[in-house]
LUMVEX-779919 format. One record per residue: residue in one letter; x, y, z of N, C-alpha, C in turn; residue number from 0. Coordinates in Angstrom, 1 decimal. Atoms other than C-alpha are relative to their C-alpha. Example, Ala and Ser with C-alpha at 12.3 -4.5 7.8 and 13.67 -1.06 7.14 Angstrom:
<sites>
+--------+--------+--------+--------+--------+--------+--------+--------+--------+--------+-----+
! residu !   n.xx !   n.yy !   n.zz !  ca.xx !  ca.yy !  ca.zz !   c.xx !   c.yy !   c.zz ! num !
+--------+--------+--------+--------+--------+--------+--------+--------+--------+--------+-----+
!      A !    0.9 !   -1.2 !    0.0 !   12.3 !   -4.5 !    7.8 !    0.9 !    1.2 !    0.0 !   0 !
!      S !   -0.9 !   -1.1 !    0.0 !   13.7 !   -1.1 !    7.1 !   -0.8 !    1.1 !    0.8 !   1 !
+--------+--------+--------+--------+--------+--------+--------+--------+--------+--------+-----+
</sites>
This chain:
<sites>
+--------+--------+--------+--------+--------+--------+--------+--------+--------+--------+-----+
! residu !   n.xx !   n.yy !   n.zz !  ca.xx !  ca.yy !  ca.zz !   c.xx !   c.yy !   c.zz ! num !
+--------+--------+--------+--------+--------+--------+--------+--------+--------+--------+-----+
!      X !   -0.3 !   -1.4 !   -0.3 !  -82.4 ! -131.0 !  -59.1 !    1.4 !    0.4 !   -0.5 !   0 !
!      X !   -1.3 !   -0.2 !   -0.3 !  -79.6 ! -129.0 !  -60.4 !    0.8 !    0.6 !    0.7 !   1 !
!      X !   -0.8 !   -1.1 !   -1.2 !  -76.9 ! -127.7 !  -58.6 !    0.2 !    1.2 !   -0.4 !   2 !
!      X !   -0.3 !   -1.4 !    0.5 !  -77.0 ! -124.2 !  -58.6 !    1.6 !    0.8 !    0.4 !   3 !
!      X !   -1.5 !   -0.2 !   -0.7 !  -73.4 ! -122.1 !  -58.3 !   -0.6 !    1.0 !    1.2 !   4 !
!      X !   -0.2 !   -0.8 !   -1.0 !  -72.6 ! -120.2 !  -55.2 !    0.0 !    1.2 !   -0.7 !   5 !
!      X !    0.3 !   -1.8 !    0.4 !  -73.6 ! -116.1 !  -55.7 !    0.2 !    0.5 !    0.9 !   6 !
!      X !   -1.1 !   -0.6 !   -1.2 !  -72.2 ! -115.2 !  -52.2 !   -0.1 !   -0.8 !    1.3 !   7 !
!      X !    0.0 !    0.9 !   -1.4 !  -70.7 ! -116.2 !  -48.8 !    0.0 !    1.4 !    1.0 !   8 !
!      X !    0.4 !   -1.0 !   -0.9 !  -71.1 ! -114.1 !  -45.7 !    1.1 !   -0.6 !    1.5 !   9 !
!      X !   -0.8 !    0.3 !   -1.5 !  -68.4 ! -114.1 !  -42.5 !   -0.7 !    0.0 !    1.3 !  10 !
!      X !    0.6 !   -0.1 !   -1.4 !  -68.9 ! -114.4 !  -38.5 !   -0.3 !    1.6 !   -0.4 !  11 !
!      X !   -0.1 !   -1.4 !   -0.7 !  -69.8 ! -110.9 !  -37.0 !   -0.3 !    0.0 !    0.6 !  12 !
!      X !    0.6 !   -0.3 !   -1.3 !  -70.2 ! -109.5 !  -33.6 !   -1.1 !    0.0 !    0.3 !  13 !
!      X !    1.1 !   -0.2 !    0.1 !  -73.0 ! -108.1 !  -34.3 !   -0.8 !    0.7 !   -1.3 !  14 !
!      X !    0.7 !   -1.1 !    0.8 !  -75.6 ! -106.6 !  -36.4 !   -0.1 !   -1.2 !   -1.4 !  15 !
!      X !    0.6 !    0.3 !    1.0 !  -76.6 ! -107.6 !  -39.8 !    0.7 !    0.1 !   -1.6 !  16 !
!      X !   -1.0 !    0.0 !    1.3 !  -74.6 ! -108.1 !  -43.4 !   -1.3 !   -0.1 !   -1.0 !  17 !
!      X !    0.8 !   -0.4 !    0.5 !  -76.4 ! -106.6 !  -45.8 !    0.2 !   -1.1 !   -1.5 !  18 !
!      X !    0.4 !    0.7 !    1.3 !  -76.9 ! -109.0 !  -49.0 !    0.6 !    0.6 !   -1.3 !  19 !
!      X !   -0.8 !   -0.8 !    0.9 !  -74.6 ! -108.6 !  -52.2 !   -1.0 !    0.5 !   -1.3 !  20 !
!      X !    1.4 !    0.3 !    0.6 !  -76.9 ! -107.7 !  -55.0 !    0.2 !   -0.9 !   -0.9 !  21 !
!      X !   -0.2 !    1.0 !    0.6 !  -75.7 ! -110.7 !  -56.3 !   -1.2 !   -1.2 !    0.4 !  22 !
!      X !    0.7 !    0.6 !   -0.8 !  -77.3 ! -112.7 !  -53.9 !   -1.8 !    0.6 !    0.4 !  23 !
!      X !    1.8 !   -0.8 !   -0.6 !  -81.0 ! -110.1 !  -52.9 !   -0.5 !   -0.8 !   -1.3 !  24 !
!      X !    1.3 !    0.2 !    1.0 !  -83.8 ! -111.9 !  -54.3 !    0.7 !   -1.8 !   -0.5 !  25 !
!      X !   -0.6 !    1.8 !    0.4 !  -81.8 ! -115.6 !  -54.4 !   -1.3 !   -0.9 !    0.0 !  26 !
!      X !    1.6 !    1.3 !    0.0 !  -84.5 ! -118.7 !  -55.4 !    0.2 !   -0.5 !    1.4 !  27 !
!      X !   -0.1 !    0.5 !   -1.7 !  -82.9 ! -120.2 !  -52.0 !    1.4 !    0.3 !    0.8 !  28 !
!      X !   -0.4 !   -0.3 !   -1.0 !  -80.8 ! -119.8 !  -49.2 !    1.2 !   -1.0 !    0.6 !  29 !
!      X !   -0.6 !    0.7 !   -1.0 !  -78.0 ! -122.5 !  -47.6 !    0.6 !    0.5 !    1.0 !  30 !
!      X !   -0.5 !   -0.2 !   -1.1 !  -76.8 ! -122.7 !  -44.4 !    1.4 !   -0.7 !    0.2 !  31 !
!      X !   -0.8 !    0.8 !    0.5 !  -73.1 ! -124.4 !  -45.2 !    0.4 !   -0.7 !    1.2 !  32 !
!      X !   -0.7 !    0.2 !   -1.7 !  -72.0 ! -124.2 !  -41.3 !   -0.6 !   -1.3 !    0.4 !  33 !
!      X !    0.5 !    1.1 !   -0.9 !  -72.1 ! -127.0 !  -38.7 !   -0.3 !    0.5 !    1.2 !  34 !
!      X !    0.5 !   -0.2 !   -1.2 !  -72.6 ! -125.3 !  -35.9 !   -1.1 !    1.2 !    0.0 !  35 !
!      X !    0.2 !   -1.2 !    0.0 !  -73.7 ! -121.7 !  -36.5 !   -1.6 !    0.1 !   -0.8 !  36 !
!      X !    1.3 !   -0.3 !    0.7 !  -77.7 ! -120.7 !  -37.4 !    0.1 !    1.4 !   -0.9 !  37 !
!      X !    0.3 !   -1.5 !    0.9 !  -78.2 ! -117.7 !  -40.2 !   -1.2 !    0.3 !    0.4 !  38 !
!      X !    1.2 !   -0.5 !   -0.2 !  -80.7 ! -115.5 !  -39.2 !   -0.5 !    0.9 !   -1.6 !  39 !
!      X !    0.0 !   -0.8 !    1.5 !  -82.2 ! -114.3 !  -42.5 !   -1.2 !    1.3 !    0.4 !  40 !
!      X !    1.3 !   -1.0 !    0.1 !  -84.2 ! -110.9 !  -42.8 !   -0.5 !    0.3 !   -1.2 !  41 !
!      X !    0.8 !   -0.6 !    0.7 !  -86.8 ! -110.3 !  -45.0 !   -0.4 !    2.0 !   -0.2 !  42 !
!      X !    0.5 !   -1.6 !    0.9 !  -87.8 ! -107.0 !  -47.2 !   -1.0 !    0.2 !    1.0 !  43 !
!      X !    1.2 !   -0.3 !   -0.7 !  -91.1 ! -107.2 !  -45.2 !    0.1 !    0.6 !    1.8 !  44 !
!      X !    0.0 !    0.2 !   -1.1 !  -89.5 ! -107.5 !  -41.8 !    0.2 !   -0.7 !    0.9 !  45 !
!      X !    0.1 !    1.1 !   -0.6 !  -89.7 ! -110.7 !  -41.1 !    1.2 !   -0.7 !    0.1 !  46 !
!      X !   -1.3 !    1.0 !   -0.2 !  -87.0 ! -113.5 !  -39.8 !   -0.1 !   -1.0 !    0.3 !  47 !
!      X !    0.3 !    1.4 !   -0.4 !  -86.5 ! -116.8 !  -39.9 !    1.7 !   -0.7 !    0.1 !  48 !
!      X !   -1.2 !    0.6 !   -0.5 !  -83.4 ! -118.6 !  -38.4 !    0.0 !   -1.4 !   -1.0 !  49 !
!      X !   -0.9 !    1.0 !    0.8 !  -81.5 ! -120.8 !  -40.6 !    0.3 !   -1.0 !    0.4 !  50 !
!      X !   -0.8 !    1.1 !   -0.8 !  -80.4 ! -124.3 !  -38.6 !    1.2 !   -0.4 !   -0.9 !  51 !
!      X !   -1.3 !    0.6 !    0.6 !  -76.8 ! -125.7 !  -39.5 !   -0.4 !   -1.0 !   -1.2 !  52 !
!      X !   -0.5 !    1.5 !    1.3 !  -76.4 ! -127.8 !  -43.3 !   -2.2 !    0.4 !   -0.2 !  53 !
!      X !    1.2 !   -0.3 !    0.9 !  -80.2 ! -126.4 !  -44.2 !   -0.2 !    0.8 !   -1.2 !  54 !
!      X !    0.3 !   -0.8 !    1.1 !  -81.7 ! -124.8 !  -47.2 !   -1.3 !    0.7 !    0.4 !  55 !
!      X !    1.3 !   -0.7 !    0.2 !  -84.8 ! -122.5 !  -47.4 !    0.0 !    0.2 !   -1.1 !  56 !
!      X !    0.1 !   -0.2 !    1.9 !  -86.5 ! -122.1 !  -51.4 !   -0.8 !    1.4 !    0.4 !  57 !
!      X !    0.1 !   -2.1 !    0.2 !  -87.5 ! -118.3 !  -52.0 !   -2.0 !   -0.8 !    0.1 !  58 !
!      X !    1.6 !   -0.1 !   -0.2 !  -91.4 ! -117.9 !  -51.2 !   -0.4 !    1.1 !   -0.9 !  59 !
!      X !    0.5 !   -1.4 !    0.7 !  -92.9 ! -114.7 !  -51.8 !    0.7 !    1.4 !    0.6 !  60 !
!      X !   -0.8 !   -1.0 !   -0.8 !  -90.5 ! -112.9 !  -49.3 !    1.8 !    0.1 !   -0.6 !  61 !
!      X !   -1.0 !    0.0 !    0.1 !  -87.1 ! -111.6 !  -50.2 !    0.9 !    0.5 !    0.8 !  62 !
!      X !   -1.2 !   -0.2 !   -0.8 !  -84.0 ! -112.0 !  -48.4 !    0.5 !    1.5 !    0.0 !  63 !
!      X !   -0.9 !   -1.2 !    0.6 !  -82.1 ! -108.7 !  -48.1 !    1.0 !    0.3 !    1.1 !  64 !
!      X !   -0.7 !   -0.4 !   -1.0 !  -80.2 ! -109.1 !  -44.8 !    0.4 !   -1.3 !    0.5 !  65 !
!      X !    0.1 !    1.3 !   -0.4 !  -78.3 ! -112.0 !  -43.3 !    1.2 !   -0.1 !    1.6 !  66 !
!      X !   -0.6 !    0.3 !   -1.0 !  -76.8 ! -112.9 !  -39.8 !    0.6 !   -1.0 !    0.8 !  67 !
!      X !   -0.6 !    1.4 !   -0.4 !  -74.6 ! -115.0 !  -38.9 !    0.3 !   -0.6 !    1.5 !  68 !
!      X !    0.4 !    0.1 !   -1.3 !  -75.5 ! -116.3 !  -35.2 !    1.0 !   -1.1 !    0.6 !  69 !
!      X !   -1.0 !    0.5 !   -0.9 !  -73.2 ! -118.2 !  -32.4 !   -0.4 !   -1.0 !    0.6 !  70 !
!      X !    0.7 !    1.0 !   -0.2 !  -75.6 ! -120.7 !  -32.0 !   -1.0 !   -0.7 !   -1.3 !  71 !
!      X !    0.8 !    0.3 !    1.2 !  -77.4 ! -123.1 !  -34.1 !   -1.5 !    0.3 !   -0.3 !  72 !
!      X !    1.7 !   -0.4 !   -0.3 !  -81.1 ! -122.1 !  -33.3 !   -0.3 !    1.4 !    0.6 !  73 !
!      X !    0.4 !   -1.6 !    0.1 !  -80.7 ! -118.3 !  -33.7 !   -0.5 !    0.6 !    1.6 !  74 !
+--------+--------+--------+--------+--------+--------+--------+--------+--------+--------+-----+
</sites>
């Protein structure tokens, strides 16, 4: 596999949802870099699927377009 480069990072927030650079909308995959902290990712469709700490997700048929950065590791 190659290593692909980084196309964006994303800070804590209180709350709410960090909208995706258009760097990053529509990425083949996803890391989660943190050790403690879960990403909640949102889908175009609606959908969300929580990120666990030091994971990856590969692009399906849904595209990212929102991302949250959670205070726990299991969203």
């Amino acid at each position: 596999m190659e290593r692909a480069e980084w196309n964006a990072a994303y800070k804590d927030v209180t709350s709410g949802y960090q909208t995706l650079s258009s760097a990053a909308f529509g990425a083949y995959s996803v890391y989660n870099s943190r050790n403690d902290d879960g990403a909640l990712l949102h889908y175009t469709n609606g959908s969300t699927l929580c990120l666990e700490p030091n994971t990856i997700v590969w692009n399906n048929s849904w595209v990212v377009d929102k991302i949250r950065i959670m205070d726990s590791p299991t969203c």
